[in-house]
C-alpha positions in Angstrom: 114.6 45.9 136.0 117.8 44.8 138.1 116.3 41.2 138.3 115.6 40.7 134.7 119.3 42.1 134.0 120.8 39.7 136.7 118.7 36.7 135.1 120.2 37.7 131.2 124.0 37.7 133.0 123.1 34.6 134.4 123.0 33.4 131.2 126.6 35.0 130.2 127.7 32.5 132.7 126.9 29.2 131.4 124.1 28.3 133.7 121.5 28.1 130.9 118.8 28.7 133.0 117.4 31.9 130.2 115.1 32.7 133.2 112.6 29.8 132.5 113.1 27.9 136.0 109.5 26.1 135.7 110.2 23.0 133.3 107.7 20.8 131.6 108.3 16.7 133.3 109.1 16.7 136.7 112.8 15.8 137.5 114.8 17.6 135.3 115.0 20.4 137.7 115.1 20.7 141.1 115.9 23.6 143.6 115.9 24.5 147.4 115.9 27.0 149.6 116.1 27.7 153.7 114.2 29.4 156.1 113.9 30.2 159.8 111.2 29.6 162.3 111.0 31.5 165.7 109.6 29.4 167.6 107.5 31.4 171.2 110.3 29.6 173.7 112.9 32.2 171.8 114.4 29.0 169.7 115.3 29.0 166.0 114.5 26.0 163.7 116.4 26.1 160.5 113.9 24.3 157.9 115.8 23.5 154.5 113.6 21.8 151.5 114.1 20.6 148.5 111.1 21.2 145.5 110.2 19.9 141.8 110.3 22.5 139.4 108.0 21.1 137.3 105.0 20.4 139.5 106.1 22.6 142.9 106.2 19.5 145.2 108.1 19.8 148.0 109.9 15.9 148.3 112.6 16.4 150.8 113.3 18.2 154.0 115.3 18.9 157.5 115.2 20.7 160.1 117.5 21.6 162.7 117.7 23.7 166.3 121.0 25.1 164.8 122.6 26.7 161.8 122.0 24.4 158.8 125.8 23.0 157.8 127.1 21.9 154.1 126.4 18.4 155.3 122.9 19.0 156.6 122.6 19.9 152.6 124.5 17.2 151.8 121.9 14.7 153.5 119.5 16.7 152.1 120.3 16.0 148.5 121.0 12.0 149.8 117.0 12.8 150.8 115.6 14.3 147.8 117.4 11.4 145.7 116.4 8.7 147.8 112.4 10.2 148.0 112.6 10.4 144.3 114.2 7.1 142.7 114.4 4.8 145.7 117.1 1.8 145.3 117.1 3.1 141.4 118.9 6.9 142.9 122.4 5.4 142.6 121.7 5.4 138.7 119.4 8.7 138.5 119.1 10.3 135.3 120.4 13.7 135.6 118.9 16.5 137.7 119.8 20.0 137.6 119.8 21.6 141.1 
């Protein structure tokens, strides 16, 4: 019940997301998200990916032995645009993230 109120405020604030995240042609939305590994040595990997919300394919991705920064993310984005649109990513059509 919390989530679905949390998804209507969402709205309230001009993100216009109306809880449909899943859209019909890939490309109009993406989203991303990061996780840890633990790795048996003790290590953590910080994984961050970047993933279609049309057809759930994950295009773009780093990894790190350290704390993800904002320009790990950055690069990231650079990635997803780049793996997407090639030479043509400097004149992408807009992409919601």
């Amino acid at each position: 019940m919390t989530r679905v109120a949390a998804e209507a405020d969402s709205d309230k604030r001009g993100r216009g997301v109306g809880g449909q995240v899943q859209q019909p042609v890939s490309n109009q939305r993406w989203c991303s998200d990061v996780f840890l590994i633990l790795c048996w040595s003790g290590e953590v990997l910080s994984v961050a990916f970047a993933i279609d919300c049309h057809d759930r394919e994950v295009f773009a991705w780093t990894a790190s032995p350290r704390s993800l920064t904002g320009a790990d993310i950055r690069t990231l984005m650079d990635k997803a645009l780049w793996a997407r649109f090639g030479e043509a990513a400097l004149k992408a059509p807009h992409v919601r993230w």
